[in-house]
N, C-alpha and C positions, 0 to 999 in steps of 0.2 A: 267795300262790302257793307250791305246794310246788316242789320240785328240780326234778322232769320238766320243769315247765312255764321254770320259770328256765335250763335247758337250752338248751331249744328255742326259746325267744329270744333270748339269746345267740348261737344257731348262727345264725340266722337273720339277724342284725344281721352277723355274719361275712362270710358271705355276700351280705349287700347290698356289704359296701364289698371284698370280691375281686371283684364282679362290676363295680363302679365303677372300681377301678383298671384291671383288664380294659381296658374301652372306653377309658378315658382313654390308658394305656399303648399301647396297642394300635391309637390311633387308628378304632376302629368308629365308626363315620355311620351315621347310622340315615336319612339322605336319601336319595332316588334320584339313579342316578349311570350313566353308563356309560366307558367307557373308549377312548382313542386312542392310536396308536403315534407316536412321532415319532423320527426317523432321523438319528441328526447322521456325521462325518467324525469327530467329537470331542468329547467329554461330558466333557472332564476338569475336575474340581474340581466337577461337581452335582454334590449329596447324594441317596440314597434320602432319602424321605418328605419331601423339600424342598417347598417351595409352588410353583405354579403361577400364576401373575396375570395379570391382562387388565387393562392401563392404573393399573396398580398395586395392585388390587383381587385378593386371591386365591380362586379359584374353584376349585383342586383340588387335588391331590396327587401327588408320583410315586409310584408302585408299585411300577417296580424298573425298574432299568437291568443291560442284559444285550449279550453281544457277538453279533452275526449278519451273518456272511457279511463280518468284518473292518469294520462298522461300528457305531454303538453305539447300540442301539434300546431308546428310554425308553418306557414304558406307562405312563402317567399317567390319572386319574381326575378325574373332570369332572364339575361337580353338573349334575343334568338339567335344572335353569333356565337353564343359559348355553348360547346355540348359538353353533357355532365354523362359519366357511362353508369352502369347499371352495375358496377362494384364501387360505386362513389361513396366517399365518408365524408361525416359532415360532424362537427365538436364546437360547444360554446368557447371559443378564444377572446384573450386579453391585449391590449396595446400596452405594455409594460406592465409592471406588478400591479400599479391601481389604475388603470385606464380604461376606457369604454370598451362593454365586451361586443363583442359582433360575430357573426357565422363563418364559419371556416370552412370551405367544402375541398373534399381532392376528387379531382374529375372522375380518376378512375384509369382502367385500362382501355387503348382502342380496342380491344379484340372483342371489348362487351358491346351489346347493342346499348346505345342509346336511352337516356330517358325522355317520357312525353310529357306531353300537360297534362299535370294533377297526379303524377306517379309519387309513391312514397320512400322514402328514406329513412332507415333508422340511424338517431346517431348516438354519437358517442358521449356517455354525459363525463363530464370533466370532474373530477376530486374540487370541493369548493373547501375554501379556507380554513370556514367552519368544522370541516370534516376532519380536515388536517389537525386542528388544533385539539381534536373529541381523541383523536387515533394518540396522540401525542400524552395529551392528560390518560387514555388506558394506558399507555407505557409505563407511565412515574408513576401511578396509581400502586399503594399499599398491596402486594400477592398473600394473602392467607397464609399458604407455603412458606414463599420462602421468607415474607418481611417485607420494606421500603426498601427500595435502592441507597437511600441515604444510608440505613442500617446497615446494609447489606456491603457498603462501601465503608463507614467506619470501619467492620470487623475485618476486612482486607486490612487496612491499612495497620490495625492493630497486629494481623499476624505478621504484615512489613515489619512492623517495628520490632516481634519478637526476632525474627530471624536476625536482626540485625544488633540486638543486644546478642544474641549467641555468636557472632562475629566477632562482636569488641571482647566476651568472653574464651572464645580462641585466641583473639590476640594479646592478650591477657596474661593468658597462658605461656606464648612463645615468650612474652616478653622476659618471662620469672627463668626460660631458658635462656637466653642471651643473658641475662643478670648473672647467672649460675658461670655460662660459659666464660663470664671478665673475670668474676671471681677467680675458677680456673687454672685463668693465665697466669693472674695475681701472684697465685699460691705458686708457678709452675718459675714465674720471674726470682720467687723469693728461696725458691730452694736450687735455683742457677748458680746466686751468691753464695748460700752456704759451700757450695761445690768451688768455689771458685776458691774459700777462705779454706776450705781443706787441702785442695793443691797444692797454694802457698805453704802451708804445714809443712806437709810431702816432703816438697821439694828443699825446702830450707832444713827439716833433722835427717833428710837421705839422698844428702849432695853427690855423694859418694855412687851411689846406688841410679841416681839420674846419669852419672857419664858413664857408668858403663852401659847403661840402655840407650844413650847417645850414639856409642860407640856402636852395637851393636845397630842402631837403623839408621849410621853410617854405613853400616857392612853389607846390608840390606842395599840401599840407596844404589851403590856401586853393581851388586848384584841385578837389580832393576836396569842399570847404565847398559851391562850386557846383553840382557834380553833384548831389548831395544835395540841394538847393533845388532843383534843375530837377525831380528825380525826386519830391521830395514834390507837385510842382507836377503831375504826371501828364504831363511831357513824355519823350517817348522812350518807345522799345520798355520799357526796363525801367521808368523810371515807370508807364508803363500796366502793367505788371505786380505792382506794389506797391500803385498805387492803384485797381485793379479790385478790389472787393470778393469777387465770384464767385471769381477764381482766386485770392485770399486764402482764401476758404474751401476750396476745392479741396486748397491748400496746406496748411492744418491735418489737411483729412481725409488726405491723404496721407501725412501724420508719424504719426498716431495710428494710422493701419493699418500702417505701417512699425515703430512701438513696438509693438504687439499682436504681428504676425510675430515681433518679435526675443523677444517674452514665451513665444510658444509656442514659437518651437526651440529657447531653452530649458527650458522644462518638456521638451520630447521630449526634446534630448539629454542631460537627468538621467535623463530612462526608461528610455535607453537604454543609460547607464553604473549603472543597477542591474540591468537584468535578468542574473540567473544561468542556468547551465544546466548539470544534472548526467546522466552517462551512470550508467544501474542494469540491471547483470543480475542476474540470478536462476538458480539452478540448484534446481529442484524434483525431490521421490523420493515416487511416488505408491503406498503400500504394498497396494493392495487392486487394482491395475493391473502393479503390480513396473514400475513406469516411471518414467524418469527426463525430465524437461523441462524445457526450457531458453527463456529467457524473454529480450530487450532491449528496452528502454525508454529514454526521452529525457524528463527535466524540465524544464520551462522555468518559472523564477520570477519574473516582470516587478516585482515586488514582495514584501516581507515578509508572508504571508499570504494571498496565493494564487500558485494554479501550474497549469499545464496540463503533462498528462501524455498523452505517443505512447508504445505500447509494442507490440512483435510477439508474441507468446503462443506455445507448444510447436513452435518453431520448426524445421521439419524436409521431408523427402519426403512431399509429398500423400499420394504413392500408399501408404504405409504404414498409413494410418488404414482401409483396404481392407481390410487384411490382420483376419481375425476371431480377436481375442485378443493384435492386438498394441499398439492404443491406443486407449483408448475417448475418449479426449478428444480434440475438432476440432483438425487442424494448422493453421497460420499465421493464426491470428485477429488482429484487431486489436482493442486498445484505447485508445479516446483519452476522456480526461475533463478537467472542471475542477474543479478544488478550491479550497474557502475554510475558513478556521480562524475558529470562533469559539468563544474561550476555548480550551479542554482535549479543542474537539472537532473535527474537519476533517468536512467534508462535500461528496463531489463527486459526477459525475454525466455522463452522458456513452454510451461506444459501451464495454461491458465485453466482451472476448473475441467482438468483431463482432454483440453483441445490446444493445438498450439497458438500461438499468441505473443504480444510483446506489450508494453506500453512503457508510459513516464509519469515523474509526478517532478512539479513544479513549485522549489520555494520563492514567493514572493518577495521576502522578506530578509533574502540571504544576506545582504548587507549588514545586519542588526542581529548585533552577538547574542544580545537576549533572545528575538523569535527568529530567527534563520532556520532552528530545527521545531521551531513550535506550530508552523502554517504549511498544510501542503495541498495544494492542486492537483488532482490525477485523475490519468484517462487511461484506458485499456482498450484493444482489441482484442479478439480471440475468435475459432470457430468459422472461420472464414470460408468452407466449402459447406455450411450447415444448409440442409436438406432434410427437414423432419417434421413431426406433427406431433406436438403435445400440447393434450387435453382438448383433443380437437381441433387445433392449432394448428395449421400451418406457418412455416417458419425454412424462412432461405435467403435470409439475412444476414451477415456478420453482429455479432455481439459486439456493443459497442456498452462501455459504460464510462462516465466520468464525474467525481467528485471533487470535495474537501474534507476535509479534518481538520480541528485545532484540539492541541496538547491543553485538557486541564488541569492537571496536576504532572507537569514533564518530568523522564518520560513514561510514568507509569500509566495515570489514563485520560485516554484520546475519545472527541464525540467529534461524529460527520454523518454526513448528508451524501449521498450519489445518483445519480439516475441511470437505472441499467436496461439494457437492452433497447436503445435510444431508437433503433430503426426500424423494432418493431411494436413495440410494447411501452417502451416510454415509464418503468415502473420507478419509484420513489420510494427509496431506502434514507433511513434513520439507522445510526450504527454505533457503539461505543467498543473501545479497545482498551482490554486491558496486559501492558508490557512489563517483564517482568527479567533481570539478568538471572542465569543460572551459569554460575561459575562450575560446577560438576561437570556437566555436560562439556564444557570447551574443556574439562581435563580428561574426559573420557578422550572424547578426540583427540586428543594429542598421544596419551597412549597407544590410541591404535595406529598413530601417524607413524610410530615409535615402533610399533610390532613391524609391521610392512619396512 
């Protein structure tokens, strides 16, 4: 090859790879594509040229993000294989807690038409970090009303501590009765002896006087010998009733059903000096509602390992839930279930927030005598035929919610975290719990266990 030619292939080989870098750099697709707008409140932290995904599959690209009319409107590109329908939702999403954010789209349903190029979308803007942690600092923030939660938590603990000095003063109390009752005996033991040092007396100046009382319950004794003969003989009321076989048996089944009663109120009344019952509120902060709700419940534990649980839910004025935008969750529900523990996992079941339902909650930590009842994992069902509309809402979902708790001060009060209604709403609850024994109450119940 002369020079010309070695030129001009080398130019040409240039050429291939600026034109390669190009496309690569540049991102050029040589697929067909067309393009959709989507409108957030807040785009902060997407990237231009970030991915786009459907179900975690990326399908396209942003184009550019731009401000209009004080909102922030993304143009993103879409290969023309993927249809997006015209009830699609689109939310700035994370690849782990600090990972790169990127667009999230749900297609939608087939029965909606289609979108075209250049059609727009509104999406969903996401709760940002920041927001979380502002929602969090108004929670622990000083209330005018009522005080700090710190304050507010000392004076609990301080009325804990009274009730429980009036405990050690009831026992206090019994104890000075038990002291009383030795004493008592003391007295009851020392005047047995003096009884005992009179007899001897007695008997030793009125020797005389003891044989003939001798003699006489000799006379006695022999007299008894007869009755006994007559009664073996089947004479008399009461022989006919030792020698009647029928009312001998009578008289067995009598005793053995009198032994069985005295078997079972014992078994009851050990049931009924174990059952416990503890009082649990709850004060919940629902961040996607900005509402706060309030929750009381009553456990009842008849034994170690199960319990029935009454609890009232977002407890307040009916007519508020009326009001559009001021709480999207039902007032005065009822929950009542039952629970049992097997191993490291409870599973109960029952009427959750006045629909039926079941769930479980999970300790981690069962193995570790310290936190086994300090960590618990839990999920719930309920509402599984749900068909309704609130606050505009349509909703034909199952409720699904699932959290944590840990015990800070075990087990009086508990802080967790849950996210409820997972499959449609996705909302983000902060919750603290405050548990409380009431020994009255597990005595009333036994009372009435006792009436019945």
């Amino acid at each position: 090859m002369n020079a010309e030619t070695k030129v001009g292939i080398f130019t040409l080989c240039g050429l291939a790879v600026l034109a390669a870098g190009i496309i690569t750099l540049g991102d050029v697709r040589f697929k067909d594509f067309y393009r959709l707008q989507v409108t957030f409140a807040s785009a902060e932290g997407l990237p231009e040229k970030g991915p786009v995904k459907i179900a975690g599959v990326e399908v396209g690209k942003i184009e550019s993000i731009l401000l209009d009319g004080g909102r922030a409107r993304v143009t993103v590109r879409m290969d023309k294989a993927v249809v997006v329908y015209r009830n699609a939702k689109a939310r700035v999403a994370v690849t782990g807690m600090i990972g790169t954010k990127y667009l999230e789209l749900e297609q939608g349903s087939s029965d909606q038409s289609p979108l075209k190029d250049g059609d727009v979308i509104d999406g969903e803007t996401s709760v940002s970090m920041d927001e979380i942690m502002k929602q969090v600092s108004e929670f622990f923030r000083e209330d005018p009303g009522r005080g700090s939660l710190a304050d507010n938590f000392k004076q609990t603990m301080a009325n804990l501590r009274d009730i429980t000095d009036s405990l050690n003063v009831a026992l206090g109390q019994q104890e000075q009765k038990l002291t009383e009752i030795v004493e008592n005996i003391h007295e009851l033991t020392a005047h047995a002896r003096n009884i005992s040092v009179d007899i001897n007396e007695i008997t030793a100046q009125h020797k005389e006087d003891v044989k003939v009382a001798l003699a006489k319950i000799r006379s006695i004794s022999e007299r008894v010998d007869e009755i006994a003969a007559r009664i073996q003989k089947g004479e008399g009321a009461l022989g006919k009733f030792v020698s009647d076989k029928e009312m001998g048996e009578d008289v067995k089944q009598t005793v053995s059903t009198l032994r069985a009663v005295a078997k079972d109120a014992k078994q009851v009344l050990g049931r009924i000096a174990m059952i416990e019952t503890y009082w649990d509120y709850r004060q919940r902060y629902d961040f996607e509602d900005n509402q706060y709700r309030a929750d009381l419940g009553l456990r009842i534990v008849p034994r170690p390992g199960k319990y029935y649980f009454i609890q009232a839910n977002n407890v307040g004025k009916k007519e508020d839930s009326k009001i559009v935008g001021n709480d999207f969750e039902k007032r005065n529900t009822i929950t009542a279930v039952m629970g049992k523990d097997f191993g490291p996992v409870t599973i109960f079941g029952g009427a959750i927030r006045s629909s039926g339902g079941a769930g479980m909650a999970f300790r981690p930590f069962y193995k570790s005598e310290k936190w086994n009842r300090r960590v618990e994992l839990q999920a719930e069902a309920y509402d599984f035929p749900r068909d309704t509309v609130r606050q505009g809402i349509k909703l034909d979902s199952p409720v699904y919610n699932a959290g944590a708790r840990v015990a800070i001060v075990y087990p009086t009060l508990w802080a967790g975290a849950q996210v409820e209604d997972i499959a449609e709403r996705k909302n983000f609850n902060a919750n603290m719990n405050l548990t409380f024994k009431d020994e009255d109450i597990a005595y009333l119940l036994g009372l009435v266990g006792l009436a019945r």
